[in-house]
C-alpha positions in Angstrom: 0.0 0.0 0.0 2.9 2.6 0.8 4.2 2.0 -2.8 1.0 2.6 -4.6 0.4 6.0 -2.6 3.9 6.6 -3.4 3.2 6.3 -6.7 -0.3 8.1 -6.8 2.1 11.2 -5.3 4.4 11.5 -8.2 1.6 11.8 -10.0 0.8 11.2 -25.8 0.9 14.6 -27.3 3.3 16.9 -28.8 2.0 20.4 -27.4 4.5 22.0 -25.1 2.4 21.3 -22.7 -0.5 18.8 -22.0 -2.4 16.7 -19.7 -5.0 14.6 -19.8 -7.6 12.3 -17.5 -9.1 9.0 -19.4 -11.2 6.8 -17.7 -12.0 3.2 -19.5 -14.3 0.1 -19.3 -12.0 -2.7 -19.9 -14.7 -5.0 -21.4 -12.7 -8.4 -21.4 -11.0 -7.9 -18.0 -14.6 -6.3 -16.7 -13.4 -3.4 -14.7 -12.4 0.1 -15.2 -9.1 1.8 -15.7 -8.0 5.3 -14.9 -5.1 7.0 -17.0 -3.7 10.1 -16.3 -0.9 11.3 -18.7 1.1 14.4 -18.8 3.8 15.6 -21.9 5.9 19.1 -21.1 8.1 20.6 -23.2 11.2 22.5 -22.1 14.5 24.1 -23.7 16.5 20.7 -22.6 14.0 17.9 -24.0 10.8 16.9 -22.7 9.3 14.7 -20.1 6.6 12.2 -20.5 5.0 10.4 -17.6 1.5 8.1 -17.4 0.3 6.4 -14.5 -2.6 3.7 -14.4 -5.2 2.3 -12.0 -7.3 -0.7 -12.4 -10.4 -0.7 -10.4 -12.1 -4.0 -9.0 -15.7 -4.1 -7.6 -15.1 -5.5 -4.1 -11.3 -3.9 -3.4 -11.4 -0.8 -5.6 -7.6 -0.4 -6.8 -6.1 -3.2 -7.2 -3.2 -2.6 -9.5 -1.4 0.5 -9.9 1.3 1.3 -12.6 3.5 3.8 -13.6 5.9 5.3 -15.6 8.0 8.2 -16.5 10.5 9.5 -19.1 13.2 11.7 -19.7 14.4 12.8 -22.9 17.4 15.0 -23.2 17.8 17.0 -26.7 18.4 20.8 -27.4 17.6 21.9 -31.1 21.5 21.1 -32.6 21.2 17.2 -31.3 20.1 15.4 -34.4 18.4 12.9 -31.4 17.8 13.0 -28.1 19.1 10.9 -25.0 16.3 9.0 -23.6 15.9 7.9 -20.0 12.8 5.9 -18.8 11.8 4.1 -15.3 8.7 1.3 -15.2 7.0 0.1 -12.3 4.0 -1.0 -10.2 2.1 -2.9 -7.5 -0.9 -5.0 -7.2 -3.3 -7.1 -5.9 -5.6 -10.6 -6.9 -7.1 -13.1 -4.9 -5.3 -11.1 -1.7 -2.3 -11.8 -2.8 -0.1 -8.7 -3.5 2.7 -8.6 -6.1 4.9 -6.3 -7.4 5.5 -5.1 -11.2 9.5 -5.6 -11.5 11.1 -2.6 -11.8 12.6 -1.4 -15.1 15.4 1.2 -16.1 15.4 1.5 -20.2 18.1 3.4 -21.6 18.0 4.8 -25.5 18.3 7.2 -27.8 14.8 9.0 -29.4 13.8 10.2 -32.5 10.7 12.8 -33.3 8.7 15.2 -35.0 5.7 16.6 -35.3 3.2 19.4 -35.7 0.0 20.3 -34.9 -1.9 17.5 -37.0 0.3 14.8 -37.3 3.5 13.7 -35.2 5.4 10.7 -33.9 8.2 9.8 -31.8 10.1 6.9 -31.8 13.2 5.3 -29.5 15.7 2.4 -29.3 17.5 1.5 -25.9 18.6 -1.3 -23.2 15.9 -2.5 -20.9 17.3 -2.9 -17.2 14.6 -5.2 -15.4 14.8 -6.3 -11.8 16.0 -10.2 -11.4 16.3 -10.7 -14.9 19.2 -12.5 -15.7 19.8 -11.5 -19.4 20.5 -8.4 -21.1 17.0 -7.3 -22.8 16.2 -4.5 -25.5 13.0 -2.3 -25.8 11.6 -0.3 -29.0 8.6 2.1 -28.7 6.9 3.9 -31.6 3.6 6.4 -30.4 1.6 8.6 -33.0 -1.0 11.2 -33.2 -3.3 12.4 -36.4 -5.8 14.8 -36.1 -8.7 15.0 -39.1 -11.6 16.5 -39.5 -10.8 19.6 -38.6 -9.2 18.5 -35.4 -12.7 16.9 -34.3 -11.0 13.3 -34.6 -7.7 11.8 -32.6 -6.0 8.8 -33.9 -3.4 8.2 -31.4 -1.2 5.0 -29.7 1.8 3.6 -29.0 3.0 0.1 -30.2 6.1 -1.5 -27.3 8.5 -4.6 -28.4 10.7 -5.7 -25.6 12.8 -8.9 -24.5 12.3 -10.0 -20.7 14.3 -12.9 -21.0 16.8 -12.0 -23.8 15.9 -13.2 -27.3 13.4 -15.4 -26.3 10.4 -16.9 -26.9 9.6 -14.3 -24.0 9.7 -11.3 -26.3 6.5 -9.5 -25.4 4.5 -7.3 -28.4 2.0 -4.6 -26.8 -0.2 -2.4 -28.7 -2.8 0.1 -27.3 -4.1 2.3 -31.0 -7.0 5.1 -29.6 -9.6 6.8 -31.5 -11.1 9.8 -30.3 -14.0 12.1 -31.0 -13.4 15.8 -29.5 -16.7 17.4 -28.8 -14.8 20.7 -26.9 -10.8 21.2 -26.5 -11.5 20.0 -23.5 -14.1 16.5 -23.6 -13.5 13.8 -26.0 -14.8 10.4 -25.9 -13.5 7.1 -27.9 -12.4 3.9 -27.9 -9.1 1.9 -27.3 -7.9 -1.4 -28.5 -5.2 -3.5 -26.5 -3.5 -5.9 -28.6 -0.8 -7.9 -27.4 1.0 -11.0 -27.3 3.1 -12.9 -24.2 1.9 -9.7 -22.3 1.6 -10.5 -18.5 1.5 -14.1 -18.9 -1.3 -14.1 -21.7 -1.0 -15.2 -25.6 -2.7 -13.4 -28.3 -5.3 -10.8 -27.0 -7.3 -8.2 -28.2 -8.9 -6.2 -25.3 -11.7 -3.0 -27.0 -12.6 0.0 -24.5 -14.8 2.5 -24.2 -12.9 5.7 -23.0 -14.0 9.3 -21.9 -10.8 11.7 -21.7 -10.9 15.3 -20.3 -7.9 17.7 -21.2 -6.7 20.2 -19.2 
């Protein structure tokens, strides 16, 4: 419990800055999920940093994750120096469990503009009491259409747990959203992922409301 208040405390889009409060009805796993994400630009990079809860019916939270990233780049660095940490807690059937902790360490690649954008980066994956070296790439997007009335937006993960394995985990989460104000939008995420937590093949659909602030 002090670790998932510790990481409530510390609590993807290319304005300089933005934030942003999704709530979702996990239809497969049959609870809900809270994101909140935050993206700020500065003169020395940019920081990204997301942080989930899952809500169960008879405990409330019971898994709480988060991350937060670091990239390093001034306008003559052709790429910037990227720095990320992954982690969480949890609970089923009253058993508690930890998310293993995870240092990746890279080098990032982006652009974008007002409606279109992506970013992209490379790097060594650090994970608690794993006993190989392991590798992670990340790719995230954003197009707005109609006028800016419609999101598509995501980010697709590849990364080894076990070395080059059969471990090697594939996780996709693509996000279409309808903007009724700057502020309310409401949509629809797909999780698609394979060897992620334990699990083959899976396609998970939500419905999502997200309010930007």
């Amino acid at each position: 419990m002090k670790k998932l208040l510790a990481i409530f405390a510390v609590l993807v889009s290319f304005a300089a800055n933005a934030q942003n409060l999704q709530l979702h009805r996990d239809f497969d796993r049959g609870h809900f999920t809270t994101t909140f994400e935050m993206f700020k630009m500065d003169k020395w990079g940019n920081t990204f940093t997301f942080i989930d809860f899952d809500y169960d019916a008879d405990n409330g939270i019971n898994q709480g994750y988060f991350e937060i990233a670091r990239v390093l780049k001034t306008e003559k660095m052709p790429v910037g120096l990227h720095i990320e940490y992954n982690g969480g807690v949890g609970n089923a059937d009253n058993f508690g469990y930890t998310i293993n902790d995870a240092w990746i360490f890279g080098v990032n690649y982006a652009k974008g503009g007002a409606k279109s954008g992506f970013s992209t980066y490379a790097g060594y994956k650090a994970i608690k009491d794993a006993d190989d070296a392991n590798f992670q790439i990340t790719g995230t997007w954003y197009v707005n259409f109609f006028d800016g009335k419609m999101t598509f937006s995501g980010f697709a993960d590849l990364w080894t747990e076990n070395g080059l394995s059969d471990d090697t985990v594939f996780l996709t989460e693509p996000q279409l959203w309808y903007n009724v104000s700057k502020n309310f939008s409401f949509g629809s995420e797909v999780e698609i992922s394979n060897n992620f937590a334990g699990d083959d093949f899976e396609v998970r659909p939500t419905l999502a409301v997200k309010w930007n602030f």
